[in-house]
C-alpha positions in Angstrom: 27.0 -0.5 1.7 29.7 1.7 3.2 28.8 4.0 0.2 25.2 4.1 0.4 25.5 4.8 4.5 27.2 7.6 3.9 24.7 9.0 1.1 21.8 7.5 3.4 22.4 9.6 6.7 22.1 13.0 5.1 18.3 12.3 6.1 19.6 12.5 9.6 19.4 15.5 11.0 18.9 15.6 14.8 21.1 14.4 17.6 24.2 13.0 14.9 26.9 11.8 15.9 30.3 12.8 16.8 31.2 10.7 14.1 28.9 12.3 11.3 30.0 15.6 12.4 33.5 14.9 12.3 33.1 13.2 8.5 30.8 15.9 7.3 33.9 18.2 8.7 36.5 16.3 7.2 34.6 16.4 3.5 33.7 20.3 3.9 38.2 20.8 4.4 38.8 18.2 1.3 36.1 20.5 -0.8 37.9 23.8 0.4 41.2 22.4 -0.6 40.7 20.9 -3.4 39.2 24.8 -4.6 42.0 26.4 -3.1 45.3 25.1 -3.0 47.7 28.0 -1.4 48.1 28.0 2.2 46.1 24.6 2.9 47.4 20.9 3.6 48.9 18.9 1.5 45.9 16.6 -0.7 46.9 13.3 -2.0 45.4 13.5 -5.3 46.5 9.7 -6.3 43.2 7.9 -7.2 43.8 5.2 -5.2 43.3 7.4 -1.6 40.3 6.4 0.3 38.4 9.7 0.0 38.6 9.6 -3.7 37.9 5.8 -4.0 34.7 6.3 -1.9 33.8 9.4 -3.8 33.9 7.5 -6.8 32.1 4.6 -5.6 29.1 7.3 -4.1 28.8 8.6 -7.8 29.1 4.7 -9.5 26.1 4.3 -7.1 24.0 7.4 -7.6 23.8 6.5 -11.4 23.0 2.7 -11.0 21.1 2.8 -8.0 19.9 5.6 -6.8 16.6 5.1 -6.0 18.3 3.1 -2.6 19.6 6.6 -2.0 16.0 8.2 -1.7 13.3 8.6 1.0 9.6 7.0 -0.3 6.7 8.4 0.9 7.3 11.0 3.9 10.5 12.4 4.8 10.8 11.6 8.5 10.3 15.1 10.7 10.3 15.5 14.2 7.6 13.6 15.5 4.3 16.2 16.6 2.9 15.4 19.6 -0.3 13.2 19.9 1.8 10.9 17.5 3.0 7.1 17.5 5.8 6.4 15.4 6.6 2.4 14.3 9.2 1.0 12.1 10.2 -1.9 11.5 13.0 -3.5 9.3 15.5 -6.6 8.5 18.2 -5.9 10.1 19.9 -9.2 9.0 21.6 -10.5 12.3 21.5 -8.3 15.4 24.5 -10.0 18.1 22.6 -10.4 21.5 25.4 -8.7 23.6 25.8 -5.3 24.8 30.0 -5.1 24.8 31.1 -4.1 21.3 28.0 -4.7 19.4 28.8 -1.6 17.0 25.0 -2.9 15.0 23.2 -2.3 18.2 24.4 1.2 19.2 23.6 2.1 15.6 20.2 1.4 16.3 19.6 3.0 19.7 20.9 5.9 17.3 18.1 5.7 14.9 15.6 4.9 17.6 16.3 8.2 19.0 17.1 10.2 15.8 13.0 8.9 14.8 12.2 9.2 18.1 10.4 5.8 18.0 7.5 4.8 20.0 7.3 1.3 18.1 10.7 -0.8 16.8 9.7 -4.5 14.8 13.2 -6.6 14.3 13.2 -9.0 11.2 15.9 -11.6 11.0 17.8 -11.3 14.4 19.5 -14.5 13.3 20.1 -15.7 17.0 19.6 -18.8 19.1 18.0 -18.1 22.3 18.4 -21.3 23.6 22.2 -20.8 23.2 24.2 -19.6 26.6 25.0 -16.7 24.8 22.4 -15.5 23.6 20.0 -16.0 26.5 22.3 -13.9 28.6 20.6 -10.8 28.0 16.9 -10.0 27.3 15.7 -7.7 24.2 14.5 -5.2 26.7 17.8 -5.4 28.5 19.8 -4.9 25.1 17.6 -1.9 24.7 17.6 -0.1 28.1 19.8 2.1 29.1 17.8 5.1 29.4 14.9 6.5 31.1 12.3 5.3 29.1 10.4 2.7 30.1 11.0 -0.6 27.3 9.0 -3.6 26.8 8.9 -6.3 24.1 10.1 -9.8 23.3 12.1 -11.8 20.4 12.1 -15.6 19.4 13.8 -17.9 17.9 13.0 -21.3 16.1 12.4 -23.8 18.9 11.9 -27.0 16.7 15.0 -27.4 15.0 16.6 -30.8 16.2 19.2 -31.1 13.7 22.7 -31.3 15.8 24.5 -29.0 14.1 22.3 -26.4 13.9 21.2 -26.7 17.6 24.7 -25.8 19.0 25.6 -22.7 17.0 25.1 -19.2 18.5 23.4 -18.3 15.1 20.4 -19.7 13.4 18.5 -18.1 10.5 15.5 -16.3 10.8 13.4 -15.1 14.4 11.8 -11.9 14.8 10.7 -9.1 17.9 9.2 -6.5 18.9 10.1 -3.5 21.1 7.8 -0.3 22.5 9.1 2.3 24.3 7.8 5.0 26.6 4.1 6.0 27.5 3.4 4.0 24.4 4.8 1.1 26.2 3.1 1.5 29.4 0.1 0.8 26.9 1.7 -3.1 26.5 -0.6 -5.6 27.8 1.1 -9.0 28.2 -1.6 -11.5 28.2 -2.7 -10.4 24.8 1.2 -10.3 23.4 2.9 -13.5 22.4 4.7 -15.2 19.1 4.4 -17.7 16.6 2.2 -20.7 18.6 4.3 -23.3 16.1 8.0 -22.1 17.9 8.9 -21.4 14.2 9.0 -17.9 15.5 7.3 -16.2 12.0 6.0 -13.9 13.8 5.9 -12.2 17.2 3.0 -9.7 18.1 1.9 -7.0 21.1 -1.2 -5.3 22.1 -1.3 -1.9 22.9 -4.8 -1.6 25.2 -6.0 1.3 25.7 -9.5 3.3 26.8 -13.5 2.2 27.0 -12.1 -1.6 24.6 -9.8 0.3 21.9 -7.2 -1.7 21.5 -4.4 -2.4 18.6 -2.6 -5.4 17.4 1.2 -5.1 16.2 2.7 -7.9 14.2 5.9 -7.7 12.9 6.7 -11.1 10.8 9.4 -12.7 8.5 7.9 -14.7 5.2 10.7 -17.3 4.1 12.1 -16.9 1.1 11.9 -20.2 -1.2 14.9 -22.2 -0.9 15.2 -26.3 -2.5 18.5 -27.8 -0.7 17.5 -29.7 1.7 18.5 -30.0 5.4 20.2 -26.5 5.4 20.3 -24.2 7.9 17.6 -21.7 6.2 14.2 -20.2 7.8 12.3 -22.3 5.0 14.2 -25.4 5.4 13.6 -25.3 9.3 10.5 -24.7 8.8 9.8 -27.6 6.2 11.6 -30.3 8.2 9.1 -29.3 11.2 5.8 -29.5 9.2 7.3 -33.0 7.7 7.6 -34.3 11.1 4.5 -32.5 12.5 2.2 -33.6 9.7 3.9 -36.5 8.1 3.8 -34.8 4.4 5.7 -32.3 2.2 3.9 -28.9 3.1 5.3 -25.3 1.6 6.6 -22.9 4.2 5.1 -20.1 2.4 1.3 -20.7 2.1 1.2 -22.1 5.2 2.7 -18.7 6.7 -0.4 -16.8 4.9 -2.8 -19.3 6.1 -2.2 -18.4 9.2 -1.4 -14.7 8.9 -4.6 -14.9 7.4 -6.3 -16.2 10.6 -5.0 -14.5 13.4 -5.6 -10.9 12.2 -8.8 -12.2 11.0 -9.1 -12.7 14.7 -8.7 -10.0 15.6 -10.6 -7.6 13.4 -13.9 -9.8 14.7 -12.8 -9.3 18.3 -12.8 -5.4 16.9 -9.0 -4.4 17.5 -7.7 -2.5 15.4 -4.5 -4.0 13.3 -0.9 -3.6 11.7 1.1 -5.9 10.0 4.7 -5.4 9.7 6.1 -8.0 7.2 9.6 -9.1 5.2 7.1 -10.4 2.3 9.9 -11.3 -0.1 7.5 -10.8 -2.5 6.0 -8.3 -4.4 3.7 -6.3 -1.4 1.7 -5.3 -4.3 1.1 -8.1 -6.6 2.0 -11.0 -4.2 -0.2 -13.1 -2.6 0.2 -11.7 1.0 -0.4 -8.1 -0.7 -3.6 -8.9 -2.1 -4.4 -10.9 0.6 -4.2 -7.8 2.8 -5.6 -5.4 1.2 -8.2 -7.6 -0.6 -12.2 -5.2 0.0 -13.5 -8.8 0.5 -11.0 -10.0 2.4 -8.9 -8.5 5.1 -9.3 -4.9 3.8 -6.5 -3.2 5.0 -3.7 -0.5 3.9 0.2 -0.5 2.7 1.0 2.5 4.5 2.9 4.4 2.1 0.4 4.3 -0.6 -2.1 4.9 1.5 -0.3 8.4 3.0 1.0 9.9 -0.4 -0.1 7.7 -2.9 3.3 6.7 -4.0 4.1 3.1 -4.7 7.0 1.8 -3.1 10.2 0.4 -5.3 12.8 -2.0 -4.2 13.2 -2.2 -0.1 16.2 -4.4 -0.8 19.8 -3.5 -1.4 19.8 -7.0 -4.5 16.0 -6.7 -5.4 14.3 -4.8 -7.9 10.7 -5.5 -5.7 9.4 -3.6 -3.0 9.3 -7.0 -0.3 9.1 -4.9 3.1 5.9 -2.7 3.7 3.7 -2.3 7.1 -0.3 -2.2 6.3 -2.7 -1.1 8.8 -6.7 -1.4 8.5 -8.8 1.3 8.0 -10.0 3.0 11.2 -6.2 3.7 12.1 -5.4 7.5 11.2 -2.3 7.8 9.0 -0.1 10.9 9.4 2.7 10.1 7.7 4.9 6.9 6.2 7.7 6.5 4.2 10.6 4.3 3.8 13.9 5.4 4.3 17.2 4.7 2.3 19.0 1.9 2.8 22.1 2.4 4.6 20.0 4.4 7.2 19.8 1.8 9.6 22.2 -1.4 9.7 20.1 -3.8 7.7 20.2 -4.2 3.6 16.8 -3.9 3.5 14.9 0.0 3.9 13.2 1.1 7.2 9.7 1.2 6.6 8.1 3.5 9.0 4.6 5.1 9.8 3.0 7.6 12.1 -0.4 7.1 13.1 -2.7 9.3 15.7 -2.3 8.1 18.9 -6.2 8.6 19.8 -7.2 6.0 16.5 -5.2 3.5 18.3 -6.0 3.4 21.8 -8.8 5.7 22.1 -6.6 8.8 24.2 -3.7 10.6 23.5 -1.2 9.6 27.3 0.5 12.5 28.4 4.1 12.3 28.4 5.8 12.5 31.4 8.7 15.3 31.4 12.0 14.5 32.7 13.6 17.8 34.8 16.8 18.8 33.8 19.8 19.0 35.5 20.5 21.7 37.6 23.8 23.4 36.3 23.9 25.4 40.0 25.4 23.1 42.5 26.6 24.8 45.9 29.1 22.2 46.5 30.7 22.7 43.5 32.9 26.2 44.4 33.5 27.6 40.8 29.7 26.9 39.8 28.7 29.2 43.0 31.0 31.6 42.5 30.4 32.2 38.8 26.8 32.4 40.1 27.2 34.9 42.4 29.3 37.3 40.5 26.7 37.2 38.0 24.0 38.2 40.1 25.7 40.3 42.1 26.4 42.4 38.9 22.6 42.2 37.8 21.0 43.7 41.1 23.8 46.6 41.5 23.1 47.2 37.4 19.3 47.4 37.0 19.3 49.0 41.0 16.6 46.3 42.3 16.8 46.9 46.1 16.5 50.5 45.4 13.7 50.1 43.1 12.0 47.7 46.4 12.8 51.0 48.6 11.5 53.7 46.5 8.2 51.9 46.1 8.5 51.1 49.7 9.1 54.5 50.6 6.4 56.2 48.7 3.0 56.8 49.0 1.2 54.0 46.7 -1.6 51.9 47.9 -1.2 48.0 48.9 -1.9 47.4 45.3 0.2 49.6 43.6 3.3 48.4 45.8 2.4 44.4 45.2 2.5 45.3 41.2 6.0 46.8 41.8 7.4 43.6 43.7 5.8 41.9 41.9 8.0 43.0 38.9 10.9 43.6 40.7 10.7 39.6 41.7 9.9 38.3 38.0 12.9 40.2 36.7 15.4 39.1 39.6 13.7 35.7 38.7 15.3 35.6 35.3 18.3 37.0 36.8 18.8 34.0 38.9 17.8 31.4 35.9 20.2 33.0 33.5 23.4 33.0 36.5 22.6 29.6 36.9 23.0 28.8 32.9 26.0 30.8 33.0 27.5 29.3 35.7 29.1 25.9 34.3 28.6 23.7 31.9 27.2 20.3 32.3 29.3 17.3 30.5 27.6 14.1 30.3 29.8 12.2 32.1 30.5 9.3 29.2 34.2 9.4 29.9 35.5 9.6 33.5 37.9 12.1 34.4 41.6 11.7 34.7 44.9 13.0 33.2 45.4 10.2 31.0 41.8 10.6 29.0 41.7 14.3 29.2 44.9 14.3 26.7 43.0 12.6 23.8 39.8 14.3 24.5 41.5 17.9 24.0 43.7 16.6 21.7 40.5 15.2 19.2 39.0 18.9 20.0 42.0 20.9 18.5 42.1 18.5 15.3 37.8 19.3 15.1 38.7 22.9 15.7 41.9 22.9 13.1 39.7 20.5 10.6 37.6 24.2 11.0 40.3 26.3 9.9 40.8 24.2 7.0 37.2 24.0 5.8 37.3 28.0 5.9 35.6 28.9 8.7 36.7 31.3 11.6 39.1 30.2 13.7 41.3 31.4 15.7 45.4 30.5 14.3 47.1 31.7 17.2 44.5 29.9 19.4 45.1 27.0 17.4 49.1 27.4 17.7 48.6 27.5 21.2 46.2 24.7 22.2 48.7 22.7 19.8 51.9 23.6 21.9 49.7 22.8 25.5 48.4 19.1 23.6 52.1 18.5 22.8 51.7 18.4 19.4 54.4 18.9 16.8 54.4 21.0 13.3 50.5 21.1 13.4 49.8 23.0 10.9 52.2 21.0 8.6 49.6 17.8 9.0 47.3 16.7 5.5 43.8 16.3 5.8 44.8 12.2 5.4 46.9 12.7 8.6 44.7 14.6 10.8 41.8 11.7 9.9 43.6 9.3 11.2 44.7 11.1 14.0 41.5 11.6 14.6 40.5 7.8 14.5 43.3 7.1 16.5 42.2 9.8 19.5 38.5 8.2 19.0 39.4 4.7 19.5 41.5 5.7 22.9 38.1 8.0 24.1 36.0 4.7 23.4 39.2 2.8 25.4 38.5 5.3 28.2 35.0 5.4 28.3 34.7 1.8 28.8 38.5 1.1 31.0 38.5 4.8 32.5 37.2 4.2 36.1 40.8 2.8 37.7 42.3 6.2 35.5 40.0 8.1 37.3 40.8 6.4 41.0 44.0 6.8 40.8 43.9 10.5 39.8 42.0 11.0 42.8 44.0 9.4 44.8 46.9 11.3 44.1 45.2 14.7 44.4 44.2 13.4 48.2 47.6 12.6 48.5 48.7 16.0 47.5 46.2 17.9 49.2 47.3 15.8 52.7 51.4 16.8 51.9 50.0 20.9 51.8 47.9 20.5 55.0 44.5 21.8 52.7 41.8 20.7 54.6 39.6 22.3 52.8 40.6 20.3 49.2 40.9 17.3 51.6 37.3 17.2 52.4 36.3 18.3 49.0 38.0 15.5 47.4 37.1 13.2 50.0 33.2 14.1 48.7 33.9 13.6 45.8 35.4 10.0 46.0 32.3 9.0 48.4 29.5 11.0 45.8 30.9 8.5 43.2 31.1 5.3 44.9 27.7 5.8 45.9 26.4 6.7 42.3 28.2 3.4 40.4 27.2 1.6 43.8 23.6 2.6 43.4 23.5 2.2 39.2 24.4 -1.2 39.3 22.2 -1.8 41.3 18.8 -0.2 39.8 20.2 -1.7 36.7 20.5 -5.1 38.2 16.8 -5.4 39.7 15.1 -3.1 36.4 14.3 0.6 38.4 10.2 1.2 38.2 9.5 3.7 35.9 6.6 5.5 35.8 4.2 6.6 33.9 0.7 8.1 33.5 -2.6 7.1 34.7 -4.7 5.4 31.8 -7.6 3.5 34.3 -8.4 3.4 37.9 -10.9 1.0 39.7 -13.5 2.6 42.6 -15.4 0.5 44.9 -19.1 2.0 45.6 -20.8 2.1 48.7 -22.4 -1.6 48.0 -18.6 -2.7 47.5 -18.6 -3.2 43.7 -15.6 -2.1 41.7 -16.3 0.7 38.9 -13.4 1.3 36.1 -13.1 4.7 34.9 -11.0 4.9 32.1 -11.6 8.4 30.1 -9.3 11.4 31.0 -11.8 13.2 32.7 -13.4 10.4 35.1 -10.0 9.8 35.9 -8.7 13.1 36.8 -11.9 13.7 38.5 -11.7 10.3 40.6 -8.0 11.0 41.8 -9.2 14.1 43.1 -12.8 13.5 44.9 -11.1 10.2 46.1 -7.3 10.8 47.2 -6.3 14.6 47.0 -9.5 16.8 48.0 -10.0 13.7 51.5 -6.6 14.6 52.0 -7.1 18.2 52.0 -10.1 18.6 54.1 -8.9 16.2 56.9 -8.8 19.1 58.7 -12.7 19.2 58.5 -13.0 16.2 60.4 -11.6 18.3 63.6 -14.2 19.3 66.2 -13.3 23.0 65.9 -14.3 22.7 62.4 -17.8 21.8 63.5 -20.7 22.7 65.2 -21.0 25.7 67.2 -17.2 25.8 67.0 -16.8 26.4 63.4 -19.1 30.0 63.9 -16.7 31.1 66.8 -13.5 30.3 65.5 -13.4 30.5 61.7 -11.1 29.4 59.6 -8.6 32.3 60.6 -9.3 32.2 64.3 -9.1 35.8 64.6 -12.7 36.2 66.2 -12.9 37.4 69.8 -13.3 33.5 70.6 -9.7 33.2 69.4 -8.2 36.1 71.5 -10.3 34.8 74.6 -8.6 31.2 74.3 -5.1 32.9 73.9 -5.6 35.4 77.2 -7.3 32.1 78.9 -10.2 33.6 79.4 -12.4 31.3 77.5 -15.2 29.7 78.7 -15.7 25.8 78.5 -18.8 24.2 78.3 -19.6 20.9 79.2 -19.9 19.1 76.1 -16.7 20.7 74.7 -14.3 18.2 73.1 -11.9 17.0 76.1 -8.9 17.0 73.3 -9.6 20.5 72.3 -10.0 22.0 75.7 -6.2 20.4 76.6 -5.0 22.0 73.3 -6.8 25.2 73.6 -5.2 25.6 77.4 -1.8 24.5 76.1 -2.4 27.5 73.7 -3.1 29.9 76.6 0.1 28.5 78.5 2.6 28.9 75.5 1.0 33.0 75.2 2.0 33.4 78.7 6.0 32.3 77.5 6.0 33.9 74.2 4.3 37.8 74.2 2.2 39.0 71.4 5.1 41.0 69.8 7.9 38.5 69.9 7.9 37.9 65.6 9.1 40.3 64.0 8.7 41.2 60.9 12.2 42.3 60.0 14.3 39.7 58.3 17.6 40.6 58.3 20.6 39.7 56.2 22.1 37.9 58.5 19.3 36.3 59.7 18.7 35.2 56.2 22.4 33.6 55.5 21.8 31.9 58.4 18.7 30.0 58.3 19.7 29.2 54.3 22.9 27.8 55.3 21.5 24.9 56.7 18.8 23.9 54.3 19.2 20.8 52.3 19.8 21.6 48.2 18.1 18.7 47.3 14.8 19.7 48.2 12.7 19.7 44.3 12.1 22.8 43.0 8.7 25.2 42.3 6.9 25.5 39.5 9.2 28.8 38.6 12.1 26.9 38.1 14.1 28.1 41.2 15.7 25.8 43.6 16.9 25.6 47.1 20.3 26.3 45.1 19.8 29.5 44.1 19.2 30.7 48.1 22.2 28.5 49.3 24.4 29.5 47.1 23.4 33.3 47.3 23.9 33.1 50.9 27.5 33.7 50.3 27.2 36.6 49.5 25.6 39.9 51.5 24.3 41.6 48.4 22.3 38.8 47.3 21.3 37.8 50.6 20.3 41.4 51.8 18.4 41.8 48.4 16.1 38.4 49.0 15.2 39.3 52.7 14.7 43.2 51.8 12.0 41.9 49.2 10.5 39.1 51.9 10.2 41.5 54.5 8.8 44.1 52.9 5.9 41.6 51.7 5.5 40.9 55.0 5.4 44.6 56.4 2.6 45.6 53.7 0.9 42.0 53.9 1.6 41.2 50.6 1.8 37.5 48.9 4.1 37.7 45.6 2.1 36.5 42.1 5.2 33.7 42.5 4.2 32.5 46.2 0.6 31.3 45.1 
């Protein structure tokens, strides 16, 4: 199997691992060396060496079985949009902890890598009644991210024999995950599992607009097995139709029996329907195959025939059968399937997996909801400003934008004409901003916390990537090399084999996964000791900064364990909203339209014509006034000469008189239009840089940050006040 991975994850080809880089690295150097022999590391030629022995094993298995090594049907892409992606496969024991479970990360991997909206699990082999196992949820097992999860998993509940009660394991149990806006589609009081407790089967429903709705079932058919009172699926499941029933019944037909019933259910409720199952049997000329795809009978699709017209072969690492396949019914929309090799995933089996439009199965296509990124500019952070404003500073002096704004200024141009020119000028000091903002750090995800101790390994497992470069012949650096070896302490570098430097490399890997997961009292006490420091030198300006620091990150693990603890609400689009009429009846609109339209009509455009309930807005008012109160009504209030009649609105008089008495304070001349630079620095100073950011991509950040600097600061209120001399409004403000 180690073998066939290998082979298998050349299909992978988006967000791989460090690991797959760094073994894709190491192969690339063994392939240079073993072409070219002078000036390169010592090779171990000796048969018996690991890279040779797997080599060989790869090529044993390419000629006997490499049809394991091949995708069927579709190769996987990136998903397009308006797509749902499902898979499902055995994944022949998945352990129900989240602390070293080395099967379960490999599948968040291949969730994300497929970019799955759909997962089915097949032969979890645990028991959920054991403390163990019940600890965490499937849905816990899987978070971890952003995306909203839902699902559920089961086990045998019937199954009284005492030793098979008490172990943490027990043969068979299946579940099913959804992820995203697809699982904001998960209706609960339509999802549920095997009603026996055998847990054959668990199943979902994804509801969706004006009653389209689908059914996922992802199920586990037992193989045959005639010892008695063991600890297989069929077994189980014989002993509990014995005692149910009183008589010998056969696992196996009773499974289709009832398959057979509940999707033909479903079909005459009129949801559509797909079935994801470990047959282990032949999908094609079994009995649950024909049963499936029977005209007369169930009428539905195998996927992968149905997409390319390709039969599938064996879907198991010891079979010669294809026993795993997913069939859908007819009015679902196929846009792709396949089934990948095995060694993919972490079952013996192949993922199956198929896309299918998101409109054939719930009727509308949800809109996904897009995640902002993080901003690289941070003002507290002093490099990342600094770097930020020497980059900007350089643009604005290079292309001459305040000039540019005085020359137009200066001329003779209509209003027009000088509004296309800031207009321009703006844009391009726009993407002067966004690209000082890229330049001005870089953003490390955090997986490893900070301190002396880990940063060793980290740069140490960076030079052996960047010297595995070297030897794979591509352009590096030597002296750089020599150098970063010397500061990383290490000896005779370039001296090392290709057999060394691997397990070097494992060795640095398995102290960054140490780190990761023991790094926090590291990282305490290396802040700890730069406060101590910075106390000893009298720097009051590192104190404070690292005293931040220390407080930023207490609150941040304070308030993740936390959202973790009581499950954050995520959100997600609108699908259906209810109205209630004028005789107090509730409507559902459920289209995209009647929805969009009821938001607005019922929530946003009330909200934004509140102001039309005011008595100035009405009436006799509303011709004197305006909207703009620049009639001769307006000026009369403000020089409190205005004349009240006696029906006028007794709140409006007292604020229209207030009015008058704040004119008598503050003279008709007192703004003025002039923003100056230090007028500017100073009102920017105090802002607060978390307010969110426009629709342009600039932040509070950018004007923070710039307000260091006179250059920036005097370009930004040179451009404001000029808008506000010609009585312009930039193409950016609206």
């Amino acid at each position: 199997m180690t073998a066939l991975e290998k082979k298998a994850r050349r299909f992978e080809n988006r967000n791989d691992s460090e690991v797959v880089r760094d073994k894709a690295l190491l192969a690339a150097a063994f392939d240079e060396a073993s072409q070219k022999s002078n000036g390169k590391p010592a090779v171990d030629v000796d048969s018996k060496d690991n890279f040779h022995k797997e080599t060989e094993e790869i090529q044993q298995l390419l000629e006997e079985k490499a049809e394991f090594l091949e995708v069927l049907g579709t190769n996987p892409g990136k998903k397009a949009e308006g797509v749902t992606r499902i898979a499902c496969e055995n994944v022949n024991t998945l352990p129900a902890r989240l602390h070293k479970n080395e099967k379960l990360d490999k599948i968040k991997h291949v969730i994300d890598d497929l970019e799955l909206d759909i997962y089915g699990i097949i032969e979890h082999r645990n028991n959920l009644r054991h403390k163990d196992c019940r600890r965490h949820g499937i849905t816990q097992l899987f978070n971890g991210g952003e995306s909203l999860v839902r699902g559920q998993w089961c086990c045998n509940e019937n199954d009284d024999l005492e030793k098979y009660v008490a172990r943490r394991t027990k043969e068979g149990g299946t579940g099913l995950l959804a992820f995203g806006e697809v699982a904001s589609l998960y209706n609960s009081s339509n999802s549920g599992k095997d009603p026996t407790g055998l847990a054959r089967f668990v199943y979902m429903e994804l509801k969706g607009t004006e009653g389209r709705s689908t059914m996922i079932l992802t199920g586990y058919c037992p193989c045959k097995n005639s010892t008695p009172n063991n600890g297989t699926s069929y077994q189980q499941q014989r002993r509990y139709f014995i005692k149910k029933e009183g008589r010998e019944v056969c696992p196996r037909p009773r499974f289709i029996s009832d398959l057979e019933a509940i999707v033909k259910k479903w079909k005459e409720e009129g949801r559509s329907v797909i079935v994801m199952l470990d047959a282990n049997e032949d999908v094609y000329r079994g009995k649950i195959g024909r049963l499936l795809t029977c005209p007369t009978g169930l009428d539905m699709r195998e996927t992968v025939l149905a997409s390319s017209g390709q039969q599938l072969t064996a879907t198991y690492f010891r079979g010669s059968k294809p026993i795993d396949a997913i069939w859908a019914t007819n009015d679902l929309e196929i846009v792709g399937a396949g089934a990948m090799p095995i060694g993919f995933s972490v079952g013996d089996h192949r993922l199956m997996y198929v896309d299918f439009t998101t409109a054939s199965m719930v009727g509308f296509c949800p809109q996904p909801v897009k995640h902002p990124k993080a901003r690289r500019l941070n003002s507290k952070i002093p490099r990342a400003k600094k770097q930020y404003i020497k980059r900007l500073e350089k643009n604005i002096r290079q292309h001459r934008l305040r000039e540019k704004m005085l020359e137009a200024h200066n001329s003779d141009l209509s209003q027009e004409q000088i509004k296309a020119k800031l207009d321009k000028i703006d844009e391009l000091s726009r993407d002067f901003m966004i690209n000082a903002e890229r330049k001005s750090r870089k953003v490390r995800n955090g997986k490893i916390p900070f301190s002396p101790e880990s940063s060793i390994w980290i740069k140490r497992m960076q030079f052996y990537r960047s010297l595995l470069k070297y030897w794979a012949g591509k352009e590096v650096n030597r002296g750089n090399l020599k150098r970063k070896a010397r500061r990383c302490n290490i000896q005779n570098a370039f001296m090392l084999t290709l057999e060394e430097i691997e397990a070097r490399m494992t060795e640095c890997r398995e102290r960054c996964k140490y780190f990761e997961i023991y790094g926090e009292p590291f990282r305490t006490r290396h802040l700890k000791r730069r406060l101590e420091v910075a106390r000893q030198k009298e720097d009051e300006v590192a104190e404070r900064r690292i005293l931040e620091v220390i407080q930023r990150e207490q609150d941040r693990a304070y308030w993740r364990r936390i959202n973790f603890a009581l499950g954050k609400k995520r959100g997600s689009s609108v699908s259906a909203v209810q109205m209630k009429d004028k005789d107090g009846l509730l409507t559902e609109y459920n289209t995209q339209q009647s929805v969009q339209d009821v938001i607005w009509s019922e929530v946003h455009q009330n909200r934004y014509h509140l102001a039309e309930e005011a008595p100035i807005c009405q009436g006799r008012l509303r011709g004197e006034f305006g909207y703009s109160a620049t009639s001769l009504a307006a000026k009369a209030v403000l020089s409190g000469t205005y004349e009240f009649g006696e029906d006028f609105n007794v709140a409006t008089k007292r604020l229209m008189k207030a009015i008058a008495d704040i004119r008598k304070v503050v003279p008709e001349d007192a703004v003025d239009k002039i923003i100056t630079t230090e007028i500017w620095q100073q009102r920017w100073k105090r802002k607060k840089e978390e307010t969110s950011s426009s629709v342009s991509t600039l932040h509070f950040g950018h004007y923070i940050s710039g307000a260091d600097s006179d250059i920036i600061s005097n370009f930004h209120a040179l451009k404001t006040s000029l808008a506000l001399v010609h009585g312009i409004a930039l193409k950016r403000w609206s």
